[in-house]
SEDOFI-75837 format. One record per residue (C-alpha): residue in three letters; x, y, z. Coordinates in steps of 0.02 Angstrom, whole numbers, padded with zeros to 5 digits, always signed. Example, Ala and Ser with C-alpha at 12.3 -4.5 7.8 and 13.67 -1.06 7.14 Angstrom:
# residues 2
ala+00615-00225+00390 ser+00684-00053+00357 
END
This chain:
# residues 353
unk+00000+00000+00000 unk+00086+00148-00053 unk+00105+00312+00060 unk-00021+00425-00059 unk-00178+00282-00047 unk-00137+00291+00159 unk-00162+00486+00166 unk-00289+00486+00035 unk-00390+00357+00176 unk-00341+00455+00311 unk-00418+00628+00213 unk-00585+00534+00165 unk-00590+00464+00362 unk-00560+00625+00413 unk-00698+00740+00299 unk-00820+00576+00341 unk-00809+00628+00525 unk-00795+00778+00509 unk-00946+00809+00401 unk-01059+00697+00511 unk-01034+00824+00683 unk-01061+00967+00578 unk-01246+00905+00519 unk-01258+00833+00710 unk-01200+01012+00768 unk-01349+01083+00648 unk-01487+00973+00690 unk-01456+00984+00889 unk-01451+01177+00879 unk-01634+01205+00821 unk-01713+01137+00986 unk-01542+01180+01098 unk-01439+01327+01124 unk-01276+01354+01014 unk-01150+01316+01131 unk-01220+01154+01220 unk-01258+01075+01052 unk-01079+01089+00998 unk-01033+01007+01133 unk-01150+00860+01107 unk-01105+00845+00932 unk-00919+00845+00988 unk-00945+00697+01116 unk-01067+00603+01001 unk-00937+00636+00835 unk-00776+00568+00967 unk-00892+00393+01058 unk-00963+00362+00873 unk-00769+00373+00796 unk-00707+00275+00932 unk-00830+00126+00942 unk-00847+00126+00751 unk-00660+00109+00727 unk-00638-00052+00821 unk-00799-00123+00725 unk-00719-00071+00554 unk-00531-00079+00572 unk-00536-00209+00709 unk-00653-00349+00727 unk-00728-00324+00533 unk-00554-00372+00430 unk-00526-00502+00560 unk-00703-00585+00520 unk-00678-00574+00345 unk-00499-00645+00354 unk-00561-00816+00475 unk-00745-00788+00389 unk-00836-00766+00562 unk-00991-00652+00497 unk-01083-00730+00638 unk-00977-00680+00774 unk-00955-00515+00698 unk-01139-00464+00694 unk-01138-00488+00872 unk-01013-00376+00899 unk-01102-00250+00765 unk-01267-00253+00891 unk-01157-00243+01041 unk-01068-00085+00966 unk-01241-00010+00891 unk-01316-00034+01081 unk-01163+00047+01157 unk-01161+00193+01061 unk-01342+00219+01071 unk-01329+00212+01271 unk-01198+00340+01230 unk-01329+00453+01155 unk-01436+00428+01281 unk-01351+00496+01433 unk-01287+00648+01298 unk-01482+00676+01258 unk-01529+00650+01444 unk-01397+00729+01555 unk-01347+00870+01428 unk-01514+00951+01396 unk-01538+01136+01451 unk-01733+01105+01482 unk-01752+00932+01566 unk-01620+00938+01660 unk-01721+01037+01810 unk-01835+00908+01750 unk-01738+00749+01800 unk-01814+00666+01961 unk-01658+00631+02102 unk-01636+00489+02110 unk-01568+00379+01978 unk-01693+00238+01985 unk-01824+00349+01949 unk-01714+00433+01784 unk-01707+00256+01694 unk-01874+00295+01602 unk-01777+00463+01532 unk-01632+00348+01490 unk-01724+00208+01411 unk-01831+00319+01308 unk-01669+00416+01238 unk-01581+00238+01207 unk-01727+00160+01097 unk-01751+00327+01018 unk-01537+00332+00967 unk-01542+00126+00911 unk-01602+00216+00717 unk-01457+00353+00703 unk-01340+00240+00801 unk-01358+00090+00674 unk-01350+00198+00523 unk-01180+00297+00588 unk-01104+00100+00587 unk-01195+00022+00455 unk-01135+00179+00362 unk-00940+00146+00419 unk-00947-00036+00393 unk-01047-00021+00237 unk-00867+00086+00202 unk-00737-00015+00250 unk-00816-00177+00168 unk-00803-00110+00015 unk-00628-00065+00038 unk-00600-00216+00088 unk-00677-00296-00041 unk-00567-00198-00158 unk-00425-00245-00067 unk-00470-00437-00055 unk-00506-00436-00239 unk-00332-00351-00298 unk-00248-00472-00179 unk-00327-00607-00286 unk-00293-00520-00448 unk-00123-00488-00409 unk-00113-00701-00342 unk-00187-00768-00488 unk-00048-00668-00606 unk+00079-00719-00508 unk+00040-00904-00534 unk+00001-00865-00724 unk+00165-00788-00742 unk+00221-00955-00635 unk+00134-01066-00762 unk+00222-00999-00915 unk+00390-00990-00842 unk+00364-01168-00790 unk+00300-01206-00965 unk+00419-01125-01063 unk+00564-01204-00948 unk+00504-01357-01003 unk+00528-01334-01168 unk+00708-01258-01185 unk+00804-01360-01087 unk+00757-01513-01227 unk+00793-01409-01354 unk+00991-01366-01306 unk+00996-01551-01265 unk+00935-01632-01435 unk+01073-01513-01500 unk+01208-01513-01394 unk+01219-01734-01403 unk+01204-01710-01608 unk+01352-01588-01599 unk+01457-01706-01498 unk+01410-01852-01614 unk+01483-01741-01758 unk+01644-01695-01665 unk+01701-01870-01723 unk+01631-01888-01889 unk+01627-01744-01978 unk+01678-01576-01882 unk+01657-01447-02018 unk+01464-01498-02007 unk+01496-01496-01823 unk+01554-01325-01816 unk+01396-01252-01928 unk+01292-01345-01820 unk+01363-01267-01671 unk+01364-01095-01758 unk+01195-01150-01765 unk+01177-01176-01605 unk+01264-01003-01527 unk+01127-00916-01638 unk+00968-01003-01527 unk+01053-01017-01368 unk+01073-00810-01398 unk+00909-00794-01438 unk+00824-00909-01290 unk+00957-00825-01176 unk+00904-00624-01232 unk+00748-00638-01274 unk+00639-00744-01215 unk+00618-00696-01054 unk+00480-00544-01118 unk+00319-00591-01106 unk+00295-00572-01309 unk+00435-00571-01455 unk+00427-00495-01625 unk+00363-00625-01728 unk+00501-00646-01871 unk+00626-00671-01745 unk+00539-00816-01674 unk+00508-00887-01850 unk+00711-00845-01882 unk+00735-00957-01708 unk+00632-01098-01793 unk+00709-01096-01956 unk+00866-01118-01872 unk+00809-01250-01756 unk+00728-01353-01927 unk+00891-01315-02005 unk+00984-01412-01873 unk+00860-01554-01864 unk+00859-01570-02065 unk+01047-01584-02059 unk+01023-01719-01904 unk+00924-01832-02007 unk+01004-01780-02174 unk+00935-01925-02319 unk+00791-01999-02189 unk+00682-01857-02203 unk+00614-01758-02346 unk+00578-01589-02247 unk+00480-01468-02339 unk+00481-01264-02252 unk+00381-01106-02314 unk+00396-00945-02197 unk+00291-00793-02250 unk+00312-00635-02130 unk+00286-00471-02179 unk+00216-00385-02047 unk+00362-00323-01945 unk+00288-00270-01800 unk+00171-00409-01759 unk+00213-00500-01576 unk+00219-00680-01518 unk+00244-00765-01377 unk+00428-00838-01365 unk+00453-01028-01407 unk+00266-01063-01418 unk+00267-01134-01584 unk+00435-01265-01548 unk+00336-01413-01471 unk+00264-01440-01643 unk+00428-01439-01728 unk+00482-01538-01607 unk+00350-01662-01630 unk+00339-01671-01805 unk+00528-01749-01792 unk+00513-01849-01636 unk+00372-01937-01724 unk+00385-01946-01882 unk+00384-02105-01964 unk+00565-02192-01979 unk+00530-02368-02008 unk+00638-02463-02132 unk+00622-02452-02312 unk+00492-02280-02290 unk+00564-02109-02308 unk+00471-01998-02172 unk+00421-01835-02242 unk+00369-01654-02126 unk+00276-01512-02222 unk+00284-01359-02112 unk+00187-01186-02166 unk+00189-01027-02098 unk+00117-00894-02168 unk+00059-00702-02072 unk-00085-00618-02160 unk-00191-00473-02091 unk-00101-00509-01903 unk-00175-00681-01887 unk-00041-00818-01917 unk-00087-00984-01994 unk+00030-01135-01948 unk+00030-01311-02012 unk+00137-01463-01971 unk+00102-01615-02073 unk+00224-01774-02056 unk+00215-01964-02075 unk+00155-02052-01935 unk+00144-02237-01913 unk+00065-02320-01751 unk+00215-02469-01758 unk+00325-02321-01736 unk+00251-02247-01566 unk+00130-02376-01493 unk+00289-02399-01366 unk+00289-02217-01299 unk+00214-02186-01148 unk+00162-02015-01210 unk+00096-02061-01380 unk+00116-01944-01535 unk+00023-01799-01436 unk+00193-01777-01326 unk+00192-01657-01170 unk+00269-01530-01284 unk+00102-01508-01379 unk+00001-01538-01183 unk+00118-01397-01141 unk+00100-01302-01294 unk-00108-01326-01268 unk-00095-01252-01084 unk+00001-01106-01144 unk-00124-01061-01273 unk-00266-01067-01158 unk-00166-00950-01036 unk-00106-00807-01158 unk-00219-00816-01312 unk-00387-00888-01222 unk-00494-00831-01356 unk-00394-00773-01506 unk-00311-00952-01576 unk-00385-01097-01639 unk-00292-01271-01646 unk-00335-01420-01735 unk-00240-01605-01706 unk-00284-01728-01835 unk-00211-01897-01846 unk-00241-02070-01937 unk-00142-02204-01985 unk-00013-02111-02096 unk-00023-01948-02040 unk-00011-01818-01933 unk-00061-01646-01934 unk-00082-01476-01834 unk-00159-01331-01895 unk-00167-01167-01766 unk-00230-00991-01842 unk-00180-00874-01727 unk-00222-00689-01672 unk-00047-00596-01662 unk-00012-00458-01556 unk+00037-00300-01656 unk+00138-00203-01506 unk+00254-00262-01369 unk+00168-00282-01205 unk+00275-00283-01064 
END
């Protein structure tokens, strides 16, 4: 809570008060004399502050916090009966006029009090339902940033948990093809790891911003299906059109990987069948439309425990429903010889941050 919201509470508490013993000051001077309704006003304004401030600032956050509503209107009657037997000795024992009145002893001045108590209960419950009525919705407010603030947190946790899950594979796949290379051909090892300096710079700078510009994502895939064509070199007839034109148009970082990922983990390798992957990407009017096609054979992947969905694509599927809930649209089709995944999505055309 910063300093300016604690004085701007303390102004509004203050005027509140304030402006309630100036219209008590006003309506006990038309049947009292200037001087004695000031004072009542004065005493009522201070008992009313004081027994109001312990309902709203102490027992009310506490019986929202432990949710105790019960126990809390008790103490709301107990408060509205106290200050009303507050204005009942002010009415009774602070009146110009009845005060010759008042009979000596004090037995005999309980009708006086009683009649001044049930007379107070209506002004004495409004002054707290007023404050209460307040402070709950302050509270409220307060409760419902809180929440706010708790369920970005744990979206922001999500991603980053997400998107964790997905890098560290990625370095690895490359990484153990670079050191298979080292002893059988190093000048393709050395490309590859050129390769490899250009997307560990890019996951390392920037992905940690919530969104990326868009061609340097695609630029990060193209290199990553550059590295994976050269992994599988004659086994795989890998087919890649990239159309981006719009410059400034946003992405989240790495989304799109667990489907080039899974278009090579499963393609179909079985003997005597050259797999194939078709990948399209094309921007148009700040919607991108992605497609990932690639052989698939059941014999090949009836032994994984994850099947040919993967957890990259139940990862990929979570992250779309957290940052584009209703702007993307992904399809999954599959039969006995292919696989496909088709996702229009609605870019972002500025960098939120």
């Amino acid at each position: 809570m910063t300093k300016s919201f604690v004085l701007k509470e303390y102004i509004f508490t203050f005027i509140f008060w304030l402006v309630l013993a100036i219209v008590l000051w006003f309506n006990f001077q038309s049947t009292t004399e200037k001087y004695l309704a000031m004072t009542q006003a004065a005493i009522i304004a201070v008992f009313s502050f004081i027994l109001t401030h312990f309902l709203t600032n102490k027992f009310l956050p506490k019986a929202l916090l432990e949710k105790k509503m019960k126990l809390f209107l008790v103490q709301a009657v107990l408060v509205i009966f106290l200050l009303s037997l507050v204005f009942s000795f002010v009415f009774t024992y602070l009146e110009v006029a009845p005060k010759d009145q008042l009979p000596k002893n004090f037995s005999d001045q309980l009708p006086f009090l009683w009649k001044g108590f049930y007379m107070s209960l209506p002004a004495s419950f409004l002054i707290n339902g007023a404050a209460c009525g307040i402070k709950f919705y302050k509270e409220h407010g307060r409760i419902e940033r809180d929440h706010i603030l708790l369920q970005q947190a744990h979206l922001e946790n999500q991603l980053k948990l997400l998107q964790d899950q997905i890098n560290p594979h990625v370095v690895f796949n490359i990484l153990n093809h670079i050191h298979i290379l080292m002893k059988t051909d190093t000048q393709l090892a050395d490309f590859l790891l050129m390769k490899f300096s250009d997307i560990l710079r890019y996951q390392l700078y920037h992905c940690n911003q919530p969104l990326v510009p868009l061609d340097k994502d695609i630029e990060y895939l193209q290199n990553l299906v550059e590295v994976e064509k050269l992994r599988w070199g004659n086994e795989l007839d890998v087919k890649a059109s990239w159309e981006i034109d719009n410059r400034k148009a946003f992405i989240a970082p790495l989304l799109l990987v667990p489907f080039i990922e899974n278009a090579f983990k499963y393609v179909c390798r079985l003997p005597g069948h050259k797999g194939y992957i078709k990948i399209s990407c094309k921007e148009k009017s700040n919607n991108l439309y992605f497609y990932v096609e690639n052989s698939y054979s059941d014999m090949a992947t009836y032994k994984k425990k994850d099947g040919a969905g993967g957890i990259g694509l139940q990862n990929v599927k979570k992250r779309l429903k957290l940052q584009y809930p209703d702007s993307h649209d992904l399809k999954i089709e599959s039969d006995h010889h292919t696989f496909k995944i088709t996702l229009i999505l609605t870019l972002s055309d500025y960098h939120e941050l």
